[in-house]
C-alpha positions in Angstrom: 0.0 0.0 0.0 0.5 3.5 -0.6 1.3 5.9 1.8 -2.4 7.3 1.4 -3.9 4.3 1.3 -2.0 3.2 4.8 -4.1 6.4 6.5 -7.4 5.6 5.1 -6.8 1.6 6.9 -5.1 3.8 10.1 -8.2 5.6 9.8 -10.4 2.9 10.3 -8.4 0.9 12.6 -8.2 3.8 15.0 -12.1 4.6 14.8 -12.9 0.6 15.5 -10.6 0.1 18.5 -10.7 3.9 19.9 -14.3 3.2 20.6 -14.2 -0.1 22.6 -11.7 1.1 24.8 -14.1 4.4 25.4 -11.9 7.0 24.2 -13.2 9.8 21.7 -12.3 8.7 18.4 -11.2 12.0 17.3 -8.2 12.1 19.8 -5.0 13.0 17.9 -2.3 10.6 16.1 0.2 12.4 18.4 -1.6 10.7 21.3 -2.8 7.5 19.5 0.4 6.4 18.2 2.8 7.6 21.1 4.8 5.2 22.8 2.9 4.5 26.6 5.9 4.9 27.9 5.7 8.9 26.7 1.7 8.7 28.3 0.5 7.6 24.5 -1.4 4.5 23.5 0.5 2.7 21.5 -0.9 2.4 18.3 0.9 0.9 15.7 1.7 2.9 12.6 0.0 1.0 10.0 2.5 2.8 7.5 5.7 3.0 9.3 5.9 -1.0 10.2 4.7 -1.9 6.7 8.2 -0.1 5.7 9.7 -1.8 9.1 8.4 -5.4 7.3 9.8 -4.7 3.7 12.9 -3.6 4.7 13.7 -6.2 6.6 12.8 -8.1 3.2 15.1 -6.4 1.4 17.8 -6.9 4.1 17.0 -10.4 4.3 16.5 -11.6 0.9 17.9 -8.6 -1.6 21.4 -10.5 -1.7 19.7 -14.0 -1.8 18.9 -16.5 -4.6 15.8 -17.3 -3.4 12.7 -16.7 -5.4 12.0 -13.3 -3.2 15.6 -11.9 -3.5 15.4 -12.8 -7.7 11.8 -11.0 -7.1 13.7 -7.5 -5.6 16.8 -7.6 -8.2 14.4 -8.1 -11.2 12.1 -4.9 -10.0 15.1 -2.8 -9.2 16.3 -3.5 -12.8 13.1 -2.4 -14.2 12.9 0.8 -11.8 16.4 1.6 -13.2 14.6 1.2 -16.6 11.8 3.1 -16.3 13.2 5.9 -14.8 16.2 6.1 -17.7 18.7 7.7 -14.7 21.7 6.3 -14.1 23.0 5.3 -10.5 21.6 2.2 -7.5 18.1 2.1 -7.9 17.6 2.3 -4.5 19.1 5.7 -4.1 16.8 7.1 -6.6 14.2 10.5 -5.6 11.6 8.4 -6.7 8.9 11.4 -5.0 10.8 13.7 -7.8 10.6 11.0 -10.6 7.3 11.5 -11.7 6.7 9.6 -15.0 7.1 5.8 -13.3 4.8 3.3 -12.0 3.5 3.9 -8.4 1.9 1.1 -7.6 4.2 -1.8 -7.3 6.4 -3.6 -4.5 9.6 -1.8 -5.1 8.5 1.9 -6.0 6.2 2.4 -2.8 9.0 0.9 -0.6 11.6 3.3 -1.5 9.5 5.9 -1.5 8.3 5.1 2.7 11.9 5.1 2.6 12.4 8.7 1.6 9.6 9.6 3.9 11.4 7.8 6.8 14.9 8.5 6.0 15.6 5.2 5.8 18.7 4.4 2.8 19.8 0.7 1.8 22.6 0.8 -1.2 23.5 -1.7 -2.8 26.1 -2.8 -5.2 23.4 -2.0 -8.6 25.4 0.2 -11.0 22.1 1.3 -12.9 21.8 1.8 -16.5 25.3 2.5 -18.5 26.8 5.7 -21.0 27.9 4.0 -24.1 29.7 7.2 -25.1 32.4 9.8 -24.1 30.3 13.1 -22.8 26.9 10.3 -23.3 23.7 11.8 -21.9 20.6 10.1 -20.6 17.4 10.7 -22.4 15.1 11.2 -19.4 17.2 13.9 -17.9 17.0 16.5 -20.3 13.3 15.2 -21.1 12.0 15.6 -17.7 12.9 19.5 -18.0 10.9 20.3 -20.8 7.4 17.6 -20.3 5.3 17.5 -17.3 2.7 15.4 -16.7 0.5 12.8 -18.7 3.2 14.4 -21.5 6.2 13.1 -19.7 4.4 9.7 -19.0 3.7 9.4 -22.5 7.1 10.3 -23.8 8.8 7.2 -21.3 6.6 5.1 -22.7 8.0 5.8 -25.9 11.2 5.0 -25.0 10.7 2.0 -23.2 9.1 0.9 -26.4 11.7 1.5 -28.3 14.2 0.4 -25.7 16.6 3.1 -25.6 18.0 5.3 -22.3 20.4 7.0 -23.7 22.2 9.7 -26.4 24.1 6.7 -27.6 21.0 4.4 -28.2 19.2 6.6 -30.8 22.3 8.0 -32.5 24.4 7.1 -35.5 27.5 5.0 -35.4 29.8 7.8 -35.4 27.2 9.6 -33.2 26.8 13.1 -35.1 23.4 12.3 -36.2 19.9 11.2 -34.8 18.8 7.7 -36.4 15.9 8.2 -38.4 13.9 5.0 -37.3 14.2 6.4 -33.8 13.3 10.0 -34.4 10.0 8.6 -35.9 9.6 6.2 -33.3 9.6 3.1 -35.5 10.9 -0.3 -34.1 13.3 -1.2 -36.6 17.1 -1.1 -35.7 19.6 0.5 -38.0 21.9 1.9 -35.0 24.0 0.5 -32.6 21.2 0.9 -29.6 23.7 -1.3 -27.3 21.1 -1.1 -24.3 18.5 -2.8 -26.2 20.5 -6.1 -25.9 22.1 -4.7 -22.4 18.8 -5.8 -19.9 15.8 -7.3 -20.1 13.0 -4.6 -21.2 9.7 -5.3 -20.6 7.1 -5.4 -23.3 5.1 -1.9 -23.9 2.1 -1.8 -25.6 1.7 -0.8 -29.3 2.2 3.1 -29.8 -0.3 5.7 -31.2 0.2 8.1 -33.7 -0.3 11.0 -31.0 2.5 8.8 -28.8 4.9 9.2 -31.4 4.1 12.6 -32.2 5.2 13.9 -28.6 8.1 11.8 -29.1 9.1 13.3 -32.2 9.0 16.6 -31.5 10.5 16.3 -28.2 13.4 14.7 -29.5 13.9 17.4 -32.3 13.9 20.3 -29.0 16.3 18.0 -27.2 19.0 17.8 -30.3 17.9 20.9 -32.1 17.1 18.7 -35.1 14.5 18.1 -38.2 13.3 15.5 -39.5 15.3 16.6 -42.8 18.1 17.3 -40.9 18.7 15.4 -37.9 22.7 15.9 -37.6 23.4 16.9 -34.0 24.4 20.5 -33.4 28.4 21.4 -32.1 31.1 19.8 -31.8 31.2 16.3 -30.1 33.4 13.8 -28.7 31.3 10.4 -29.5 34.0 7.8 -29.4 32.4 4.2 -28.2 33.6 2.8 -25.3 34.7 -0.2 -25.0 32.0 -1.8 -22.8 29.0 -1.7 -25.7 31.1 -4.1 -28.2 29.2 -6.9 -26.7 25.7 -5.2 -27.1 25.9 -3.6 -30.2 23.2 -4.5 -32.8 25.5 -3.9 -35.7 29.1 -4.7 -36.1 31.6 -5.2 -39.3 34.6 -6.8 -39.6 36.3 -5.1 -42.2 39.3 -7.7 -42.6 36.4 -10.0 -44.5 33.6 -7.1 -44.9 31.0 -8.6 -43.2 28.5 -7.2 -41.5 26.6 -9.1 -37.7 23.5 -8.3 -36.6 23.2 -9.2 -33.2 19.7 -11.6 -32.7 18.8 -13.8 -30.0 20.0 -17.0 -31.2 24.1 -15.1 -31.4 25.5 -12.8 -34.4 23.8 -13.3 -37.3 25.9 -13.0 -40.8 25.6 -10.2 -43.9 27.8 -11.2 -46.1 28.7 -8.6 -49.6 27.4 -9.3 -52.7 27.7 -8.2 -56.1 30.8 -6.3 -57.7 33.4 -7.6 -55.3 35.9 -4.5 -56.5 36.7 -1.1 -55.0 33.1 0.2 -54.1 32.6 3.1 -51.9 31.2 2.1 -48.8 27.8 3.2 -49.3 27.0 1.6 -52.5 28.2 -2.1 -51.2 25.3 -4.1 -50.6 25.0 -6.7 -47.9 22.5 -9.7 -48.4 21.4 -11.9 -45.1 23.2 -15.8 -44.5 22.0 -18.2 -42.7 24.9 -18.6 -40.7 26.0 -17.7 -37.4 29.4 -16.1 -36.5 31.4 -14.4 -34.4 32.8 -10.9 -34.6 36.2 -10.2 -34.5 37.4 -8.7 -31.7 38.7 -5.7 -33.7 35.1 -5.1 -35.2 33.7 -1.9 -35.3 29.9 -0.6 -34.7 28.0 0.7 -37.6 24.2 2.2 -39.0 22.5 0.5 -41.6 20.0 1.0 -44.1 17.6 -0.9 -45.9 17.5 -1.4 -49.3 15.3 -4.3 -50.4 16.3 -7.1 -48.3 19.6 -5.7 -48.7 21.5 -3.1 -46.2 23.9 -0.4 -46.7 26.4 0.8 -44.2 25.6 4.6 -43.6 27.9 5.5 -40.5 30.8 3.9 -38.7 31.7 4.6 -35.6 35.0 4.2 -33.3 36.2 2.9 -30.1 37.6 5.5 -27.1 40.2 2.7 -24.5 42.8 5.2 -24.3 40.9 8.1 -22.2 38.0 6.1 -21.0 38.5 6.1 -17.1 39.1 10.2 -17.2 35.8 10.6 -19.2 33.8 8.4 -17.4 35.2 10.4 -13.9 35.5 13.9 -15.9 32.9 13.7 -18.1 32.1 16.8 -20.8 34.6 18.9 -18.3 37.5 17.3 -20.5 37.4 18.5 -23.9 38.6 16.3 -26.8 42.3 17.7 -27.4 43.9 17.4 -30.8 47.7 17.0 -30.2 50.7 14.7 -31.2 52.9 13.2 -28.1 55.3 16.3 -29.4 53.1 18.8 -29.1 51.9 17.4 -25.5 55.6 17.2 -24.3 56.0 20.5 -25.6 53.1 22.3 -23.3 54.4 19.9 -20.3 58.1 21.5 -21.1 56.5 25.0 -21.1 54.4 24.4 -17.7 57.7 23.3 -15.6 59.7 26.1 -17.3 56.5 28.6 -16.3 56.4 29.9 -19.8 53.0 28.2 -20.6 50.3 30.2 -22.9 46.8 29.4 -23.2 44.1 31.2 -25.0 40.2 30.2 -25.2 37.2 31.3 -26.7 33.4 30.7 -26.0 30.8 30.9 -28.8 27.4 31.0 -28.9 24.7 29.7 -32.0 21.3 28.1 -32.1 21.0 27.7 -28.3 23.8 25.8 -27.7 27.4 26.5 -26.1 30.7 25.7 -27.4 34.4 26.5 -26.6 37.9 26.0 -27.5 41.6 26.7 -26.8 44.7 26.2 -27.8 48.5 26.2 -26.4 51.1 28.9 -27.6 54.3 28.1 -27.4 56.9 30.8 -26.6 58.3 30.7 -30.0 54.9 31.1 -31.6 55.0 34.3 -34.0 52.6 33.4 -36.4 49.3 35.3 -35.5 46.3 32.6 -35.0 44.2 33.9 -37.6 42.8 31.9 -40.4 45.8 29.2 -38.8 46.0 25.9 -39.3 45.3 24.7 -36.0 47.3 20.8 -36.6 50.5 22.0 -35.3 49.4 23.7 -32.2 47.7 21.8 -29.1 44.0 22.3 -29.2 40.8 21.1 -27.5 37.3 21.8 -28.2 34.0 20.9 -26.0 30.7 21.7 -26.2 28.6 22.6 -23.3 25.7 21.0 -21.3 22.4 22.3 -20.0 19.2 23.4 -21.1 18.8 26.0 -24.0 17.4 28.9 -22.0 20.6 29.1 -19.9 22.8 29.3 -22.5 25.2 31.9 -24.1 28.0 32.9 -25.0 29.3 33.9 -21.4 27.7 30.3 -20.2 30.7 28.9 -23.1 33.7 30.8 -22.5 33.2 29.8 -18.5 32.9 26.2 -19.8 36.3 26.5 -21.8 38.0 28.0 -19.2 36.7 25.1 -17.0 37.8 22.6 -20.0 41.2 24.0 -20.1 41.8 23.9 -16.3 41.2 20.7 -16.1 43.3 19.5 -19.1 46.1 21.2 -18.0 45.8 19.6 -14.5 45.0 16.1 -15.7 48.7 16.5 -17.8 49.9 17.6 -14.8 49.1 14.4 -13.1 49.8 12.3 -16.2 53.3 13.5 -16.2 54.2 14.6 -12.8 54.6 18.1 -12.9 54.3 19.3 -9.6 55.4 23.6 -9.7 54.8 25.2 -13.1 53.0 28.1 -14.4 50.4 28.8 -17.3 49.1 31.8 -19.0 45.6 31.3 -19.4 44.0 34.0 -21.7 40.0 35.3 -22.0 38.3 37.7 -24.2 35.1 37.5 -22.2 35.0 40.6 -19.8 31.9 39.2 -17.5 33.7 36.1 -17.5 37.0 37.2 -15.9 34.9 39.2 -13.7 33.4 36.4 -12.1 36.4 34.4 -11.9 38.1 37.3 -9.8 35.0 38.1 -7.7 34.4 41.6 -9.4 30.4 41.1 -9.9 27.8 38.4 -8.9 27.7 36.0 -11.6 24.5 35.2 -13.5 24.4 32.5 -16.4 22.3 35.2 -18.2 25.2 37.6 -19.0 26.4 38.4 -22.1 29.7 38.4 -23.9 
C-alpha cells in the first residue's frame, strides 16, 4: 500500500478500537500512536511498520537466490529502466521521478523510505553511457514535459528500448537515427542497451504517442526530421564496454556485417561487384549462418534497401581516455595534439612559460568552446591558422537551451582548459609550473576574480 492508502486503513483501525476502549475517536495521532511509555497509547503505525516489514525483506532476501531476492533484483532492474537515470536504484528520488509506475512492491517501498529516512545501497550500477560526454534521455526530457506528457514520452522510450544519447544515434554519433526520431521499431543503429537488460514489453504506440516523441526529440538535439545531424562539436567515441551489445558490427578484414539476434550474431555477407566500391554503394545480403565478430570489429548504422543493407555511419572505439571521461565527463574536452606537441606544453608548464588562449561561442541555443597552447616561440598570429601543429581542444557545453550563451561557453572552456592542464599535470608529474591562461570574455573574468555576482544570463 500507498502511503495514502495506509491512513485511510489507520483511519479505520483507530475509529474501531478507539471506541471499545471508550476513548473519543477523534483524539490525535500524536496521542494515538505515542509510545505509553511517553503517556501515548501505543498504536501501531500502520505505514511505518509496513516499511519496518519490507525492509527487513530487502535486508534479508535482496542479496539472496531465493525466489524473493530474484523477485527485488528483477524490480530494481526495471525501476532503473523506467526511470532512464543512471546510479543504485535504490538511491533514486523516486517522490521527484514522476513519469514511473507507483503502484508496485519496489517503487512504494523506496518511496516510505524517503519519507522515513531510511537508505539501503546496494552494489546495482544502474543503467550504463555508451559514449564519451553520453547523456541520458530522461534527464534533459523531464525539463521540458510535465505530466500525462512526460508519462507518455517514457513510454516511448521504453518501447523503443533506448536510455540513452548513444542508443538513438548514429554510429559515429553526429546524427539522430531516423527510425528512432519517428519512433519506429526497426534497428539500423547501434542501440547497445537494447540487448544490455531485459526490457519489458510496452504496448503498441499511437500516432499521437509518437508525435510527442518526435517533437521532443527534435527540442532536445535541435534537429529536423530533414536534418537530424546533431548541433556542435562532439566527442562520440564508443567505449569499450557496448562491443558486446551492439546490434550492428563489421569486420572489415572480410567485410562482413553481424547483426546481433537472440540465437548469437547473425551473418551479412557482400554481394555483387566484389571491387573497389565506396562504402555506401556495397550491398549486404542476409546468410544463414551464425558467427562471431572479431574482436577488432567496429559498430555501424544501416540502411535498408530491399532485403539488402547499406552501411551509412561507422563509428570508433575511445580505451585510451576512457577512465578520465567516465570520472570527468564533458569537463575534458577532446584535445587534438601529437605526443610532441603534449611534451611541448608539459616543457612550457615546468619552465613557467606556458600560454593558453580560449574562446566561448554562442549559435542556435547551444554553447561551445575552444583553446589552444602557444608556445613561446609562436610568432605566427592565430588567424585563419592551421590549427594541426598547435595543441588544441574543443568541448561543447551542457544544459538546457534557455541558460545558454556565450558567457555560459567561455566559463565552460576555461573550465575545459583547467582541467586538461591539470590532468597533464598528473599524467606527467609536474608538480610547480606556471600557465598563462587568456580570455576575451570581460563578465567572465569578472566572475572568476570576484568583481560582480555572476549570473548564467550575462552576455559576452
Amino acid at each position: 500500500m500507498n502511503k495514502l492508502e495506509c491512513k485511510d486503513v489507520q483511519k479505520v483501525f483507530k475509529c474501531k478500537t478507539l471506541g471499545k476502549i471508550g476513548v473519543v475517536r477523534t483524539a490525535p495521532n500524536e496521542v494515538v500512536l505515542a509510545p505509553t511509555e511517553f503517556g501515548g497509547m501505543g498504536q501501531l503505525c500502520v505505514y511505518e511498520n509496513q516499511t519496518i516489514d519490507r525492509v527487513n525483506t530487502l535486508l534479508q532476501h535482496g542479496h539472496s537466490e531465493s525466489v524473493t531476492g530474484s523477485f527485488i533484483r528483477t524490480s530494481l532492474e526495471y525501476l532503473s529502466l523506467e526511470a532512464g537515470i543512471s546510479g543504485d536504484p535504490m538511491s533514486l528520488t523516486l517522490h521527484d521521478i514522476t513519469w514511473i509506475s507507483d503502484k508496485t512492491w519496489i517503487n512504494t517501498t523506496i518511496k516510505a523510505m524517503e519519507d522515513l529516512n531510511i537508505s539501503i545501497k546496494t552494489n546495482m550500477k544502474g543503467i550504463e553511457k555508451w559514449m564519451m560526454h553520453d547523456t541520458f534521455i530522461m534527464e534533459d526530457a523531464s525539463h521540458r514535459l510535465k505530466g500525462k506528457d512526460i508519462a507518455i514520452f517514457n513510454k516511448v522510450r521504453m518501447y523503443l528500448k533506448v536510455a540513452t544519447t548513444s542508443d538513438i544515434c548514429s554510429a559515429d554519433g553526429k546524427y539522430i537515427d531516423k527510425n528512432k526520431l519517428m519512433a519506429k521499431p526497426e534497428v539500423t543503429c547501434p542501440n547497445p542497451s537494447r540487448a544490455a537488460y531485459n526490457w519489458p514489453n510496452v504496448p503498441t504506440l499511437t500516432n499521437a504517442e509518437k508525435k510527442i516523441w518526435t517533437e521532443t526529440i527534435c527540442l532536445m538535439y535541435n534537429v529536423t526530421n530533414n536534418d537530424r545531424q546533431v548541433q556542435g562539436q562532439l566527442n562520440r567515441a564508443w567505449k569499450d564496454k557496448a562491443k558486446p551489445h551492439t546490434q550492428w558490427r563489421y569486420n572489415r578484414d572480410n567485410d562482413e556485417i553481424y547483426k546481433k539476434e537472440e540465437e548469437g550474431w547473425k551473418k551479412w555477407k557482400r554481394t555483387g561487384h566484389l571491387g573497389q566500391m565506396r562504402r555506401n554503394t556495397r550491398r549486404y545480403i542476409q546468410s544463414q549462418q551464425l558467427g562471431i565478430p572479431a574482436d577488432n570489429s567496429t559498430l555501424v548504422s544501416i540502411e535498408r534497401a530491399g532485403t539488402m543493407i547499406i552501411i551509412t555511419y561507422i563509428g570508433e572505439y575511445e580505451r585510451e581516455q576512457e577512465t578520465i571521461h567516465d570520472r570527468l565527463g564533458w569537463i575534458l574536452p577532446e584535445v587534438n595534439a601529437t605526443e610532441e606537441l603534449e611534451q611541448a606544453f608539459v616543457t612550457d608548464l615546468r619552465n613557467q612559460t606556458a600560454e593558453m588562449l580560449s574562446d566561448g561561442s554562442y549559435a542556435k541555443g547551444q554553447s561551445s568552446a575552444a583553446f589552444v597552447v602557444v608556445h613561446p616561440t609562436t610568432t605566427t598570429t592565430l588567424v585563419n591558422t592551421d590549427f594541426k601543429s598547435y595543441l588544441h581542444g574543443e568541448t561543447t557545453i551542457p544544459g538546457n537551451k534557455k541558460d545558454h550563451s556565450s558567457y555560459r561557453g567561455e566559463l565552460g572552456c576555461i573550465l575545459a582548459g583547467v582541467v586538461y592542464t591539470n590532468e597533464l599535470c598528473k599524467k606527467h608529474q609536474v608538480t610547480t609550473g606556471k600557465c598563462i591562461f587568456g580570455c576575451d570574455n570581460t563578465s567572465a573574468l569578472s566572475a572568476i576574480f570576484g568583481w560582480k555576482q555572476p549570473s548564467p544570463r550575462w552576455a559576452s
